[in-house]
C-alpha positions in Angstrom: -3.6 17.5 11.1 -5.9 14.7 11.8 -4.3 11.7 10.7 -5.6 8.2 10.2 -2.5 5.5 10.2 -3.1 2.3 9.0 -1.2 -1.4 7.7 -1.4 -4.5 6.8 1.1 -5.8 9.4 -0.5 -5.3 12.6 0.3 -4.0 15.6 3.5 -5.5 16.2 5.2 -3.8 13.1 7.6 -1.8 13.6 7.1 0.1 10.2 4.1 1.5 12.3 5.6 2.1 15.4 8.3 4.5 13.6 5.3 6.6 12.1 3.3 6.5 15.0 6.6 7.8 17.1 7.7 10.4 14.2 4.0 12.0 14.1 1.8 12.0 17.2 4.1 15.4 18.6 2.7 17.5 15.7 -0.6 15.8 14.6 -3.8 14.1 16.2 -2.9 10.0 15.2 -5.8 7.6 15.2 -4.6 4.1 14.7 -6.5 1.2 13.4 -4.3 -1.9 12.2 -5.4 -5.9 11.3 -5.5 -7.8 14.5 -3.4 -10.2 12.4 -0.8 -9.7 9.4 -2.8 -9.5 6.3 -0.2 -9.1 3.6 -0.9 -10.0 0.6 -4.7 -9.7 0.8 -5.1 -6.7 -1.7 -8.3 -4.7 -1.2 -10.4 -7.9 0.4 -13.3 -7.0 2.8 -14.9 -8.5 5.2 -19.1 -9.4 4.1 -19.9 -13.0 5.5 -18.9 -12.3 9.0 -19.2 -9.6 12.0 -16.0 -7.7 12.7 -14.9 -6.4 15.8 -11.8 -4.0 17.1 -10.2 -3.9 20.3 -8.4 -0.8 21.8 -5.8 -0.8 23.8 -2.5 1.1 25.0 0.6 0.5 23.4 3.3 1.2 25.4 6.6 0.4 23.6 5.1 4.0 21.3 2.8 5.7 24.1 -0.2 5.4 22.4 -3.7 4.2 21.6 -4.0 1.6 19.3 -7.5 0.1 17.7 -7.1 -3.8 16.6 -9.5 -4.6 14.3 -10.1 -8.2 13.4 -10.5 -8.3 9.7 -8.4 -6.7 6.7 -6.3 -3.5 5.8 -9.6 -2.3 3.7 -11.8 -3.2 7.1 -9.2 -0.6 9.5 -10.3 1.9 7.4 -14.0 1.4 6.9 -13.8 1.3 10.8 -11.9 4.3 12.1 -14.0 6.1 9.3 -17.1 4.7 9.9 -16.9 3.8 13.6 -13.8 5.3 15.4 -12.8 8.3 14.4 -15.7 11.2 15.3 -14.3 13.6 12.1 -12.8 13.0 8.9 -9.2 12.9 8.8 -7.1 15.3 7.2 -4.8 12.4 5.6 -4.8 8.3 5.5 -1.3 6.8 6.0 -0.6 3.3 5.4 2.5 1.5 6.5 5.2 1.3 6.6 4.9 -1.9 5.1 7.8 -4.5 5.3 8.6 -5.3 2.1 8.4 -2.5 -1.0 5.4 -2.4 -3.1 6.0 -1.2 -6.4 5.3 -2.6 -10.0 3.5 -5.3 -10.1 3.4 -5.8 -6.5 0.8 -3.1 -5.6 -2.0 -4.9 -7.2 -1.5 -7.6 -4.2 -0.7 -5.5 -1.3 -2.8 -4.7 1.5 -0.6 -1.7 2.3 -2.0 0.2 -1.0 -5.1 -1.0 -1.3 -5.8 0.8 1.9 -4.5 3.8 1.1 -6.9 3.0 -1.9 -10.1 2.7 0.4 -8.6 6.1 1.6 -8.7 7.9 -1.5 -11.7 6.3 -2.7 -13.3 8.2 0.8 -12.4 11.2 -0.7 -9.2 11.6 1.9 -5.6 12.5 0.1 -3.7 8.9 0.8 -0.2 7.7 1.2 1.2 4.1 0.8 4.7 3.8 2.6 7.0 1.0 2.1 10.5 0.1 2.9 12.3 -3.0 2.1 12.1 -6.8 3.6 15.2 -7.5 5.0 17.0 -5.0 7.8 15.2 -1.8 6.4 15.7 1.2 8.8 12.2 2.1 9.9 12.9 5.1 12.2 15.1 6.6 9.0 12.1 5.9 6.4 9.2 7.4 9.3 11.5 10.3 9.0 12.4 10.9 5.9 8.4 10.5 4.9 7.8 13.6 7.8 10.5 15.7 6.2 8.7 14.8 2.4 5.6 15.4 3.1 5.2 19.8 3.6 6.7 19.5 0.0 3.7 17.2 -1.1 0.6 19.2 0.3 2.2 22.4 -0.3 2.0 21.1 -4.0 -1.3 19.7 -4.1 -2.9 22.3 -2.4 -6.0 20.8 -0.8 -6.2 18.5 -3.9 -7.0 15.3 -3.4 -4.3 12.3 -3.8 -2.6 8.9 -3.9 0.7 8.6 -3.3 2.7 5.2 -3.1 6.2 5.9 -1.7 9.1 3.2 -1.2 12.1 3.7 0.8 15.4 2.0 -0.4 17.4 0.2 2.2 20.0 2.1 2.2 22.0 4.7 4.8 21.5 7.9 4.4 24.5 9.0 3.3 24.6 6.5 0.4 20.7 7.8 -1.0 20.9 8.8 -4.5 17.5 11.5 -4.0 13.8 11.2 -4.5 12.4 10.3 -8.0 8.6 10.8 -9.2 8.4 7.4 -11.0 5.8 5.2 -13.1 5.1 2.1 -11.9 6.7 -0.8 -13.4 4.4 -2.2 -16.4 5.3 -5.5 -16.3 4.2 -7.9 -13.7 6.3 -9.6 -10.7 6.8 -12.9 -12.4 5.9 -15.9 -9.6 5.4 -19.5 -9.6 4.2 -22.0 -7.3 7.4 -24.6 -6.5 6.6 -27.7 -5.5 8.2 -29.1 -1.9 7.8 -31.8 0.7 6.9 -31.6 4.1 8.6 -33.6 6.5 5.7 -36.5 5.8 6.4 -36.8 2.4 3.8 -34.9 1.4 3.4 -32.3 -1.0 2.8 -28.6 -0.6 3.7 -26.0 -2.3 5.2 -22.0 -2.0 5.1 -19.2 -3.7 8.4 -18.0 -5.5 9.9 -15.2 -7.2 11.5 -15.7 -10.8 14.8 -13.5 -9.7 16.0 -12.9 -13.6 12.1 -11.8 -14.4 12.5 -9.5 -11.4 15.9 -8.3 -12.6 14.7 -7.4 -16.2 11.5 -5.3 -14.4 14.1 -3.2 -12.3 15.8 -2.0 -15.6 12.4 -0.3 -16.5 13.3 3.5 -17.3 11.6 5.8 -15.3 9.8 3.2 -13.5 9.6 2.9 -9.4 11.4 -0.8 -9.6 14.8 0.9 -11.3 14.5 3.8 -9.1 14.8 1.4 -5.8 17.6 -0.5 -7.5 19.8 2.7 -8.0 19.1 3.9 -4.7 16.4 6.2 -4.7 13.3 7.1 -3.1 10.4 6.0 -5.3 7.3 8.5 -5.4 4.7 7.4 -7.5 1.4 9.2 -8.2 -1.8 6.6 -8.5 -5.2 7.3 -9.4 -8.7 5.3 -8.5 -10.3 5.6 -11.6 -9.5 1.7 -14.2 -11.4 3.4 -16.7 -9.1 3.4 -20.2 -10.6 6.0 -22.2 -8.5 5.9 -25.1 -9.5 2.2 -25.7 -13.1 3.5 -24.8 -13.0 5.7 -28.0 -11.5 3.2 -29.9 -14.0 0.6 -28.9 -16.7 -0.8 -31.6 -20.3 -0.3 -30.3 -21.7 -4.1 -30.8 -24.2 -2.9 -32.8 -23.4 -5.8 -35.6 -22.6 -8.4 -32.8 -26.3 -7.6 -31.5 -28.1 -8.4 -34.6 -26.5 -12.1 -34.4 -27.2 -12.1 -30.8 -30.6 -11.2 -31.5 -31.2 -13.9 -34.3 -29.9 -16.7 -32.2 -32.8 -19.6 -31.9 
């Protein structure tokens, strides 16, 4: 296949580096990753400036790389738009240091390229593993062993997959779960400090007994990762809530006031 790999960590990551080196035998890689980490940034794009890429050759994985200077969104406009000379069979984002599931994924770069993916009209996957001493090379190739199973299911149908790996060996991983994602949000505040100077600045923090209570979530892709499994979660592009659509009033009565308002 024609794969396009992506991140939001950059070029340095190893989370790429392990797909890059569990893929390019069997498949045609193009790589296009931030010229800087970009985590965090969600599905930001670059309008009020130029943006340019640099290729080079990256030895420590024997193979091309495209550094683009702008955001996870921006690789993939570019290898679509500039780089790559067909469209790919498959967008692969990651693997992204640090799991994005519930809440998370509205933040992440990681997804929100896989996102711009999908959105193309190209079936998408969103790896992550965790943030502390996660095993890469095992998560590139247990995603390479998943993912016959995937397009044999979806056959040609188009998709948006965000996977997390536990960090966990392999002999202690429960299995793979299809999961929801965790409804309620990653609970964060901003805690005060003081620099050196004695002045103030401040850094975002985790609420760990609001992160606790999100991991008991049945079903959800947050309990899966606590009890040691794989997390597979199906998303879709489309915000649109129909059933509050056909539940919605038409304004017709808030229109008359609107309309008599001097």
């Amino acid at each position: 296949m024609k794969i396009l790999l992506v991140n939001d960590d950059g070029y340095r990551s190893p989370g790429i580096h392990a797909l890059i080196l569990a893929l390019k035998a069997e498949h045609e890689l193009t790589v296009a990753v931030p010229a800087m980490e970009q985590s965090g940034k969600s599905h930001c794009i670059t309008f009020s400036e130029p943006v340019t890429c640099d290729r080079f050759y990256l030895s420590e994985v024997g193979h091309d790389i495209h550094m683009v200077h702008g955001t996870p969104a921006d690789c993939v406009l570019m290898a679509l738009d500039q780089i790559m000379t067909a469209k790919p069979d498959l967008v692969i984002s990651g693997i992204n240091k640090g799991h994005n599931a519930g809440g998370a994924i509205i933040y992440s770069g990681t997804v929100s390229a896989a996102y711009e993916g999908a959105s193309r009209g190209i079936s998408s996957f969103a790896l992550s593993a965790d943030f502390i001493d996660a095993n890469f090379t095992l998560a590139a190739k247990m995603f390479k062993a998943m993912l016959p199973t995937v397009l044999e299911q979806e056959q040609d149908e188009l998709f948006f997959y965000n996977v997390n790996f536990p960090n966990l060996p392999l002999s202690a991983l429960k299995g793979i779960r299809k999961t929801t994602v965790a409804r309620r949000q990653i609970s964060e505040k901003m805690e005060k400090r003081m620099d050196p100077f004695q002045r103030e600045y401040y850094w975002r923090t985790y609420d760990s007994e609001h992160f606790a209570n999100i991991c008991d979530e049945d079903g959800s892709d947050m309990r899966a990762l606590r009890e040691g499994y794989i997390s597979v979660t199906p998303l879709k592009l489309n915000y649109f809530d129909e059933k509050k659509f056909e539940r919605m009033t038409d304004f017709s009565d808030v229109f008359s006031e609107i309309k008599a308002l001097k």
